[in-house]
C-alpha positions as CSV (number, residue, x, y, z in Angstrom):
1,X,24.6,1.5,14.4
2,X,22.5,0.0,17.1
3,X,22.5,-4.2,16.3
4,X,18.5,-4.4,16.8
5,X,17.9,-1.3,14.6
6,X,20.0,-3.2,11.7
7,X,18.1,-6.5,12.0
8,X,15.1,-4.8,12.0
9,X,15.8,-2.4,9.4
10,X,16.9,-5.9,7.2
11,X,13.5,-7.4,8.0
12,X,11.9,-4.5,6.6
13,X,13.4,-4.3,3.7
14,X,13.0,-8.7,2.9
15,X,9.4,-8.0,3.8
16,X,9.4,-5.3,1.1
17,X,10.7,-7.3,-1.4
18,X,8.4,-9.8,-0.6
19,X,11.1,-12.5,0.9
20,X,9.7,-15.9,2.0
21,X,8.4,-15.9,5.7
22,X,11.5,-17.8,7.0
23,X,14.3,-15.6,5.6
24,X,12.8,-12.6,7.5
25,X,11.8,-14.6,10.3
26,X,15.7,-14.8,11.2
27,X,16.3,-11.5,11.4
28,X,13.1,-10.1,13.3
29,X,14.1,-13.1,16.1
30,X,17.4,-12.2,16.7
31,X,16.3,-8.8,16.8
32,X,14.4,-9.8,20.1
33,X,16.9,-12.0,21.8
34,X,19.1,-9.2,21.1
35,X,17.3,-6.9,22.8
36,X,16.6,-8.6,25.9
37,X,20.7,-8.4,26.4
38,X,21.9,-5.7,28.5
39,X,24.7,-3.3,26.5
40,X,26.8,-4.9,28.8
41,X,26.6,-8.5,27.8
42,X,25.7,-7.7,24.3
43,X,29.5,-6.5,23.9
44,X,31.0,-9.2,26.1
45,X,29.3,-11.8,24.3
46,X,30.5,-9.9,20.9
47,X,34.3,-9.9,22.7
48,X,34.0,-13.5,23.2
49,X,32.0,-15.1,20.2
50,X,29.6,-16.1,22.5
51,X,26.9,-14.3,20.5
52,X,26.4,-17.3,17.7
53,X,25.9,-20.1,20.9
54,X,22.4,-17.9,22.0
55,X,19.1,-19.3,20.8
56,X,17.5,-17.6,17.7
57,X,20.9,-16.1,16.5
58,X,23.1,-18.1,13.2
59,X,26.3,-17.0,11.3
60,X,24.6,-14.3,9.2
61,X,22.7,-12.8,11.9
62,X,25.6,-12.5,14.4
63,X,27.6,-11.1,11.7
64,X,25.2,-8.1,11.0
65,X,25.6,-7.7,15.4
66,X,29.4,-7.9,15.1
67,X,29.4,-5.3,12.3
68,X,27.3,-2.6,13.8
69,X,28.7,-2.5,17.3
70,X,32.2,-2.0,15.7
71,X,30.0,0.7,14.2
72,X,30.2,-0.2,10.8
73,X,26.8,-0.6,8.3
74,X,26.3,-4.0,8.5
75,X,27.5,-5.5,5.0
76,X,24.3,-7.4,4.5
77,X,22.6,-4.1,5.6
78,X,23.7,-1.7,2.7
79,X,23.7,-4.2,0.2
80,X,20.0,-5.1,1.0
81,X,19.6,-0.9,0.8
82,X,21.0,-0.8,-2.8
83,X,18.5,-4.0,-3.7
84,X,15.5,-2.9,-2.2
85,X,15.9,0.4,0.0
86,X,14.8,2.5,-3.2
87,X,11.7,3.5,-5.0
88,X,8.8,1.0,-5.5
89,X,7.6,3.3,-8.7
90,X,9.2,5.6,-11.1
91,X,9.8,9.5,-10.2
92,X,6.4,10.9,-8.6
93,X,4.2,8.3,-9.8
94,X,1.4,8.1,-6.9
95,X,3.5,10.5,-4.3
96,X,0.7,13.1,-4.5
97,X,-1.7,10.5,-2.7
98,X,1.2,9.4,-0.4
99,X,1.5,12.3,1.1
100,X,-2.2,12.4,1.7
101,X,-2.7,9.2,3.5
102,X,-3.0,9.1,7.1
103,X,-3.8,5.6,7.6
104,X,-4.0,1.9,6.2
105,X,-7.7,0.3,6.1
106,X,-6.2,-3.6,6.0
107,X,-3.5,-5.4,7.7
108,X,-3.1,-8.7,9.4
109,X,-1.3,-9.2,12.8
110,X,0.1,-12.8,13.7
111,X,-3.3,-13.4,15.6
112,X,-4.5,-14.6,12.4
113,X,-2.3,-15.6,9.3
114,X,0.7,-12.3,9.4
115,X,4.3,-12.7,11.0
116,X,4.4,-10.2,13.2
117,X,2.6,-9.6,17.0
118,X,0.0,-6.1,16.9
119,X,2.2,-4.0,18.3
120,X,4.8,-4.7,16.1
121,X,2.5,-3.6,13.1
122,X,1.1,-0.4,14.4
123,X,4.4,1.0,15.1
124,X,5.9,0.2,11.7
125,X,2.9,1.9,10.5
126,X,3.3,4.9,12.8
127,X,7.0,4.8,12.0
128,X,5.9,5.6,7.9
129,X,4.4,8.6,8.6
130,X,0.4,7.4,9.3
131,X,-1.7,8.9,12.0
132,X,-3.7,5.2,12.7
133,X,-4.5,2.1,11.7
134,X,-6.3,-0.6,11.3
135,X,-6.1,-4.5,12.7
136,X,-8.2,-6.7,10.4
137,X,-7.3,-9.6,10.9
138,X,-9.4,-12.4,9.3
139,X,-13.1,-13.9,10.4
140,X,-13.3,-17.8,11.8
141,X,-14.4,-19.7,8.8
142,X,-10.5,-18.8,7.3
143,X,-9.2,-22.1,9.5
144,X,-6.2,-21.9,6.8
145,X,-5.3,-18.3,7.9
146,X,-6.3,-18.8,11.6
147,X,-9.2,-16.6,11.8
148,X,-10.6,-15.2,14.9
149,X,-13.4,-16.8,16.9
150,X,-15.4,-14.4,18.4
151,X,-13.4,-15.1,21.7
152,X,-10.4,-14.7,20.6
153,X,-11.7,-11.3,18.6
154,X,-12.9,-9.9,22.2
155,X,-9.7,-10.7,23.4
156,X,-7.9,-9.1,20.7
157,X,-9.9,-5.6,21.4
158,X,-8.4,-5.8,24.8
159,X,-5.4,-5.9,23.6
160,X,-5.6,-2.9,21.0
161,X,-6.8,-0.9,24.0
162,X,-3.4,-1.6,25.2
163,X,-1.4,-1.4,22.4
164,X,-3.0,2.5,22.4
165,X,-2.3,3.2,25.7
166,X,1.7,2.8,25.0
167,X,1.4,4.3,21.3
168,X,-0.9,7.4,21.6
169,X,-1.3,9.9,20.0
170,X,-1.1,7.2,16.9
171,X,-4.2,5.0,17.2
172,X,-4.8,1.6,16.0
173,X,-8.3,1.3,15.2
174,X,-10.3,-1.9,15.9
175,X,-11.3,-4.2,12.9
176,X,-11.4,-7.5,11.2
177,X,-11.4,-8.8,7.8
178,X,-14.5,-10.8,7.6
179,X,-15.2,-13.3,5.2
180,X,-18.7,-12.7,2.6
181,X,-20.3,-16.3,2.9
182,X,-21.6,-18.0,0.0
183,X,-25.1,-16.1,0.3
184,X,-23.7,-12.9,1.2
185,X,-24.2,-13.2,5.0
186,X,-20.8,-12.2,7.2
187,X,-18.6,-14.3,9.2
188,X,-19.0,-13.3,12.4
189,X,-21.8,-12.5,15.3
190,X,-23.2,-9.1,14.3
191,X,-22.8,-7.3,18.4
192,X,-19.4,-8.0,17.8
193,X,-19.0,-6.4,13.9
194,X,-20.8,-3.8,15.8
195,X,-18.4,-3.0,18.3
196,X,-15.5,-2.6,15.7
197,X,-14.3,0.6,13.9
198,X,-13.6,-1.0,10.6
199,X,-15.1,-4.2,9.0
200,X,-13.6,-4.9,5.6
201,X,-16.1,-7.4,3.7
202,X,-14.1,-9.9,1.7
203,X,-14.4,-12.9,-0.4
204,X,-11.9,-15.8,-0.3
205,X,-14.2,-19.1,-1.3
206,X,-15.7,-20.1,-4.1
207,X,-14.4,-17.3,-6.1
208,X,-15.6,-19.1,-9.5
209,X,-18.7,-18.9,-8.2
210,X,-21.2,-17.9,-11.5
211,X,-21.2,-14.5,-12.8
212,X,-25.0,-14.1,-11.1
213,X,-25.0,-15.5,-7.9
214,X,-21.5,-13.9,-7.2
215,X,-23.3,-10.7,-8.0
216,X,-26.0,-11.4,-5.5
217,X,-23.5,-12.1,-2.8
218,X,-21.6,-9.1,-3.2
219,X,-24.9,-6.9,-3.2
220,X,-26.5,-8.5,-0.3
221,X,-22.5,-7.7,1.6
222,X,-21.8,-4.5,0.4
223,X,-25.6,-3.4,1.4
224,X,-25.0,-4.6,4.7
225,X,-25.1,-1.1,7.1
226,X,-22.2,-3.3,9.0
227,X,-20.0,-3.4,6.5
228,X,-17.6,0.0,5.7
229,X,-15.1,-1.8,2.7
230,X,-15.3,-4.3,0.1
231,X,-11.9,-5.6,0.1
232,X,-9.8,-7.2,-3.2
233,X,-13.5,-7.5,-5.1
234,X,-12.2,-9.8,-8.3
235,X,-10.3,-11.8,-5.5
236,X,-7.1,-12.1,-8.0
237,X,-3.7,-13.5,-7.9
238,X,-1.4,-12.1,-10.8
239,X,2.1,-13.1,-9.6
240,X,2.6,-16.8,-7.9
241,X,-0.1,-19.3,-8.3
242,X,-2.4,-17.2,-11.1
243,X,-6.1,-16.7,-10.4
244,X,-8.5,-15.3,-12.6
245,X,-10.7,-12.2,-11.8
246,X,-14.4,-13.6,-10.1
247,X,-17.2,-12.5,-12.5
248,X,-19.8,-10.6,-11.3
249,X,-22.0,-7.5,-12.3
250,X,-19.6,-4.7,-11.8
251,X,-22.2,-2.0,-12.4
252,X,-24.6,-3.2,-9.7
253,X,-22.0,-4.1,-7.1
254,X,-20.4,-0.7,-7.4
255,X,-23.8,1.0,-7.7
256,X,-24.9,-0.4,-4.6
257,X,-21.0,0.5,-3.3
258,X,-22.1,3.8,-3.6
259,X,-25.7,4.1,-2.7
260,X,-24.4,2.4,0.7
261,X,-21.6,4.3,1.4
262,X,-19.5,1.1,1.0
263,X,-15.8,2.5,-0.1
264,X,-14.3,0.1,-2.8
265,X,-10.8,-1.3,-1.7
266,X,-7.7,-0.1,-4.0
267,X,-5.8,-3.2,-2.5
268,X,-1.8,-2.5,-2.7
269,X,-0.5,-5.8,-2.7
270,X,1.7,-6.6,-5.9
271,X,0.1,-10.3,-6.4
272,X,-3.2,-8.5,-5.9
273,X,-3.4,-5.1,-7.8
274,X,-7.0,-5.2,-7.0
275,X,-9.5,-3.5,-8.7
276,X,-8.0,-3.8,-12.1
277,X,-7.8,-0.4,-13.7
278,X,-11.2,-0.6,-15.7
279,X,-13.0,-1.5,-12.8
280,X,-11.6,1.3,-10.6
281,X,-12.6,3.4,-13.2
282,X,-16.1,2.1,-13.5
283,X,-16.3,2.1,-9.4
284,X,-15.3,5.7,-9.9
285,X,-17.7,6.7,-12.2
286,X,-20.2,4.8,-9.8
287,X,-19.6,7.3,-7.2
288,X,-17.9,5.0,-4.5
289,X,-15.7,6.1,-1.9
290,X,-12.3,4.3,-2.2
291,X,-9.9,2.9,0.5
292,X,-5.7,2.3,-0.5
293,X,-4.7,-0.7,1.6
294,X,-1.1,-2.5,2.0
295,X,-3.5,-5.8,3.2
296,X,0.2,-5.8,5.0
297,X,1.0,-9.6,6.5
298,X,4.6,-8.0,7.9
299,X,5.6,-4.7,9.1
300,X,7.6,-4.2,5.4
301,X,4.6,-4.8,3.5
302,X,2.5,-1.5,4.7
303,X,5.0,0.2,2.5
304,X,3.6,-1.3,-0.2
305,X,0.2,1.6,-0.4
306,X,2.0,3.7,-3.1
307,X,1.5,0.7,-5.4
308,X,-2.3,1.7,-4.3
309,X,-1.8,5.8,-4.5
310,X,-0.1,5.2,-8.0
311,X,-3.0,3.3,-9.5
312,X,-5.1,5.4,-7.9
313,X,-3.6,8.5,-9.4
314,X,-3.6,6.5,-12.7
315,X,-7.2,6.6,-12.4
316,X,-8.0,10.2,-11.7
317,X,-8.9,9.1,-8.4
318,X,-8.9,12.2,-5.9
319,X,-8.1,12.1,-2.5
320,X,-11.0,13.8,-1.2
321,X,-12.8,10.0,-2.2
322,X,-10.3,8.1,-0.4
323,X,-10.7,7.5,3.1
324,X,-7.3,6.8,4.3
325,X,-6.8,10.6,3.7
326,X,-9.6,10.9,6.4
327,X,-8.1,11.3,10.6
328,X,-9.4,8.9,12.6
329,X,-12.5,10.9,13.7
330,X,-13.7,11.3,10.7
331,X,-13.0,7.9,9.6
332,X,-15.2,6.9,13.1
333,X,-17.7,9.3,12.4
334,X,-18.0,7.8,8.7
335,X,-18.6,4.4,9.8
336,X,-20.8,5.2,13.0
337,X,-23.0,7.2,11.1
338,X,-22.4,7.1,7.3
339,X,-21.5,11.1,7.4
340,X,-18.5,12.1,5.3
341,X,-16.2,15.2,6.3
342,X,-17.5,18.0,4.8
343,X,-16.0,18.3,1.2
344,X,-15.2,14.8,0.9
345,X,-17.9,13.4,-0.7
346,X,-18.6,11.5,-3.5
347,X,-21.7,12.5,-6.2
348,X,-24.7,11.5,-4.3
349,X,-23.0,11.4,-1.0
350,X,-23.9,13.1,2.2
351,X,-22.4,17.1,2.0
């Protein structure tokens, strides 16, 4: 087994379990000094146990190089499988809608508050089968998760542009996730939300905000023409440090979801598990579009969207209402222009 295939094959798998940051953290940085070794010195290094003495490598790590260039499965490799290489659901639950997707709507790049550099996270998401995309990393006023100032955004988009250059025909669309202000206004100039493929409308303050004026800020962001996702809308925590769902007017906001052709995030992540299921139900009978997203922080984590697909399925959600069963175009043409592929729909949608 090629060494930097099995450290990066264990990160993957503690990202999918949802390991702390510096347990993965080991493995994906040995995987690089690794690979910046010829096969020549990699194995005298190995011959001589000079391996553990280079930067960003420890016992465990060099153990897992030792094993698989004797060409053994590393040990910590196939126990890891056994622990968490299987199933995230039982049998076929939500395998229809995986098959469907084609791309991922939300995930976060270490340019703002996720472990891993761009490229890093469009080809893990290529790697799982999806056609594109999305880099949303999050809006300026998130100082705790690093968020982008409009500079650094614009230099981010050069960088995509890049990043698609070496990965086509997969595309990594542009985007951000941009915070909804206390009055609904977004966090970021509006030439530049312009200029992006994707802009996922979240809200990550006040989120005990009263029942009414919480309405109002959702209505005034998802009836922005800017704005193509409402992203995690009770804002959530069931695992870890508990929040409770924000309280607003479901039936407006997801009205107004649909009049604007604002799809309604089915977010994947298991501390999330956002929109509970009576509120993707009521979204669905509202009409909305819908978007399963991994809201991935580490390349392990975007295989986290059949959480989404099984809820989804659940909910009698079809795929023909799900944008991330849309290719690229017509996810472009969707947001350019508010026109859904023909057949996909929603009642009261464009034919």
């Amino acid at each position: 087994m090629n060494p930097v295939e099995a450290l990066e094959r264990i990160a993957f798998l503690l990202e999918r379990q949802g390991a702390v940051t510096y347990r993965v953290q080991a493995f994906r940085t040995a995987a690089e000094v690794i690979g910046e070794l010829s096969a020549e010195e990699l194995r005298s290094r190995a011959a001589n146990g000079s391996l553990a003495r280079l930067k960003g490598l420890g016992p465990k790590t060099t153990r897992v190089v030792d094993e698989a260039l004797s060409g053994e499965v590393p040990a910590y490799l196939t126990r890891l499988e056994e622990e968490a290489g299987g199933p995230l659901v039982e049998g076929e639950r939500g395998a229809r809608l995986r098959r469907a997707l084609r791309g991922d709507c939300h995930l976060h790049s270490d340019w703002s508050d996720g472990g891993s550099p761009v490229e890093a996270m469009a080809r893990a998401a290529r790697d799982l089968g999806h056609d594109w995309c999305v880099l949303t990393d999050h809006s300026p006023r998130l100082t705790v998760a690093h968020g982008l100032s409009p500079d650094r955004l614009r230099a981010q988009l050069a960088l995509v542009a890049e990043v698609n250059e070496r990965l086509a025909p997969f595309r990594l669309l542009t985007g951000i996730e941009c915070d909804i202000l206390d009055d609904g206004a977004l966090d970021q100039e509006p030439e530049l939300l312009e200029r992006l493929d994707v802009v996922v409308a979240s809200v990550h303050s006040k989120l005990r905000m009263d029942a009414r004026p919480m309405t109002r800020r959702l209505l005034a962001a998802v009836s922005n023409p800017l704005v193509d996702v409402l992203g995690h809308c009770t804002g959530r925590q069931i695992t870890g440090k508990l929040r409770p769902e924000s309280q607003f007017d479901a039936e407006q906001v997801f009205a107004a979801c649909a009049a604007h052709r604002t799809a309604v995030e089915i977010n994947c992540r298991p501390d999330r598990f956002d929109p509970p299921r009576r509120l993707l139900r009521q979204a669905l009978a509202a009409g909305t579009l819908f978007s399963i997203d991994s809201d991935a922080h580490a390349p392990g984590q975007l295989d986290w969207q059949i959480y989404g697909c099984a809820r989804a399925e659940e909910c009698d959600v079809p795929a023909e209402r799900i944008i991330t069963t849309w290719t690229a175009r017509q996810l472009t043409t969707w947001t350019e222009t508010g026109r859904t592929p023909r057949g996909r729909s929603g009642p009261g949608g464009s034919p």
